[in-house]
C-alpha positions as MATLAB code, in Angstrom:
seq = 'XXXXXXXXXXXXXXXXXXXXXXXXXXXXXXXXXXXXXXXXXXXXXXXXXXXXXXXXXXXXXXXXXXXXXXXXXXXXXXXXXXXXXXXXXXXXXXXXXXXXXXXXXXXXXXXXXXXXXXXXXXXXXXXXXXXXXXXXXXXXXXXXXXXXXXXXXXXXXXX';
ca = [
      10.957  -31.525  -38.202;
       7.632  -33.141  -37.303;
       4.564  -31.350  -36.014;
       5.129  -31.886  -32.881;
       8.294  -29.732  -32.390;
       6.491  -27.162  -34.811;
       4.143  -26.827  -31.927;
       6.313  -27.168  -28.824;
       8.274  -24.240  -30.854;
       5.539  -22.294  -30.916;
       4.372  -23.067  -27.484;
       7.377  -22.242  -26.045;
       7.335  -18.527  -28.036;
       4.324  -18.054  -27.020;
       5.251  -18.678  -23.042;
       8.460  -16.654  -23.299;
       6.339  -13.422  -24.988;
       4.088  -13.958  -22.558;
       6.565  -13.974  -19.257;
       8.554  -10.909  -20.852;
       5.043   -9.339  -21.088;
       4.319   -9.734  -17.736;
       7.654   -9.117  -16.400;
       7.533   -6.028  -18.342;
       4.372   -4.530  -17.229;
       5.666   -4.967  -13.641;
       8.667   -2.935  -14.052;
       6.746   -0.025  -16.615;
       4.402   -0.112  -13.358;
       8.053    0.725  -10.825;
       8.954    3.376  -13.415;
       6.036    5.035  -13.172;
       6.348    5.265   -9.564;
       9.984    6.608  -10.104;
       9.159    9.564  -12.083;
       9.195   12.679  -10.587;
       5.677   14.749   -9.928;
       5.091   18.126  -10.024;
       6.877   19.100   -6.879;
       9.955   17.306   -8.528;
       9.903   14.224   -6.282;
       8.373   11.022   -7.324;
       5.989    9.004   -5.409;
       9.005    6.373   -3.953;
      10.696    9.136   -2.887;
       7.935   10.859   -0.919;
       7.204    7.380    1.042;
      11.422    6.664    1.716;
      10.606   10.097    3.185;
       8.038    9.527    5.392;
       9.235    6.471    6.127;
      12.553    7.481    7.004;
      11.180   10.794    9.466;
       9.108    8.667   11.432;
      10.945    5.573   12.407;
      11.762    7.188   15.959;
       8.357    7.831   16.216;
       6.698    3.781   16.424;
       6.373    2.014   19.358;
       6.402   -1.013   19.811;
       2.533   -1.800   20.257;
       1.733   -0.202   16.913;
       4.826   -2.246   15.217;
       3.079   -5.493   16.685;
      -0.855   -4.083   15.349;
       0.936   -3.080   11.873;
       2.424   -7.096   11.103;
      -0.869   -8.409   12.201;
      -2.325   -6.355    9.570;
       0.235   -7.089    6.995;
       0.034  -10.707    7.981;
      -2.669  -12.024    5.257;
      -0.180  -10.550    2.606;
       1.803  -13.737    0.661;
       5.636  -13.785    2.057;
       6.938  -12.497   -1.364;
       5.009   -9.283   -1.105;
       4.721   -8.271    2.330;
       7.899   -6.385    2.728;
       6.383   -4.517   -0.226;
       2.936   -3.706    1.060;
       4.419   -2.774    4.336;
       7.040   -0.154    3.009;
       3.987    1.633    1.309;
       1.619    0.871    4.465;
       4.342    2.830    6.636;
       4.965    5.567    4.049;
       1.150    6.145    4.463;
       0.994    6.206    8.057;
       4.096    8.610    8.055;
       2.252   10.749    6.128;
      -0.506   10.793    8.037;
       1.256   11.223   11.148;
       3.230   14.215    9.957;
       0.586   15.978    8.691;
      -1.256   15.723   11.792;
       2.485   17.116   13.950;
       2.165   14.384   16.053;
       5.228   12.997   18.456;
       4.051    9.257   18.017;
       2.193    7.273   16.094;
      -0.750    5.972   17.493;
      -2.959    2.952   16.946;
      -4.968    5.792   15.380;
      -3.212    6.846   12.859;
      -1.218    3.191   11.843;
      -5.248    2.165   11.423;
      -6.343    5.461    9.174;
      -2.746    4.679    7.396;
      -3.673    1.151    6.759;
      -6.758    2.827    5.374;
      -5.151    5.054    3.458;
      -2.994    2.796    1.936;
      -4.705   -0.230    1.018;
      -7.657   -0.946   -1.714;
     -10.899   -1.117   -0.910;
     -10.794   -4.903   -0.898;
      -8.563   -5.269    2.550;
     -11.336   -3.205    4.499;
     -12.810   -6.122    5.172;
     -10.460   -7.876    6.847;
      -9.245   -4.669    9.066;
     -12.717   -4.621   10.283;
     -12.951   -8.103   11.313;
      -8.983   -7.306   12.858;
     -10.232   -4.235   14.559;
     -13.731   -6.424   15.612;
     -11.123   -9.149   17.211;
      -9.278   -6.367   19.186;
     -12.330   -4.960   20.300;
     -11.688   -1.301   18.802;
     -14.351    0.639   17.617;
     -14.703    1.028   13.587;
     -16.974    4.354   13.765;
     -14.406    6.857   13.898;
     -13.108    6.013   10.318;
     -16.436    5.181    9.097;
     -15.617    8.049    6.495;
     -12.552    6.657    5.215;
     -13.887    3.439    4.579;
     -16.646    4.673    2.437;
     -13.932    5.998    0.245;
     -12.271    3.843   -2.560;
      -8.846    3.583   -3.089;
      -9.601    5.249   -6.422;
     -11.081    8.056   -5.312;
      -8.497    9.690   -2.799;
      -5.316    8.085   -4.405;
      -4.290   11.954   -6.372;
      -6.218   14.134   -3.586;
      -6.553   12.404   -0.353;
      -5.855   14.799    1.468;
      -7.988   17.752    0.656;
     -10.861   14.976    0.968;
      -9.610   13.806    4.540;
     -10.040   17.594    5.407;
     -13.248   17.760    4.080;
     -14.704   14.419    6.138;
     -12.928   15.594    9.250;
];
């Protein structure tokens, strides 16, 4: 063999390590998700749960305001992002005992549910709309990090 294949050998183990890797990490990362917590259900299950006890409860102006906020998410990802956006808003809107889901509560969801990173563009969505951003002021100034195992004792606490 010449030097050339040697390399293209190696190249090529190198690449399929480092897809496996990668491919890998994603699924440890969907495991994780799967196992159950304390309360014996896992973090999937909880959102198909709050996802599946509030579908009655959208209407069909917060449906539009939720895929205008998913929109800047890439096409392979969005049905993704908004599963876990809904579960969020679910959540929220159960714990509050409310009938309906408001724009209210699908914006302190989207809150809720996304990083730090996408408050920027909800403001600038909210901004376009003409809706007032001072009444979640206090969830903004939270991280994603810092309410993802407590969130809701802290929402308490700012409310």
């Amino acid at each position: 063999m010449s030097i050339i294949d040697d390399i293209l050998i190696i190249l090529w183990g190198i690449l399929l390590i480092s897809l496996m890797g990668i491919g890998g990490f994603f699924m440890f990362r969907k495991f994780l998700k799967q196992l159950p917590k304390e309360d014996g259900n896992s973090n999937m299950d909880w959102e198909e749960y709050y996802v599946n006890n509030t579908k009655h409860m959208w209407r069909e102006n917060e449906k539009i305001l939720l895929e205008e906020l998913v929109a800047p998410v890439p096409e392979l990802f969005r049905d993704v992002a908004r599963h876990k956006i809904v579960g969020k808003i679910g959540e929220v809107a159960l714990k509050k005992e409310n009938n309906e889901i408001t724009q209210e509560i699908v914006i302190e969801g989207y809150i809720l549910a996304t990083p730090k990173r996408d408050h920027k563009f909800l403001r600038k969505k909210l901004k376009e709309k003409e809706i007032d951003v001072a009444p979640y002021n206090h969830l903004f100034k939270l991280s994603r990090s810092d309410y993802a195992d407590n969130w809701k004792a802290r929402y308490k606490k700012t409310r």
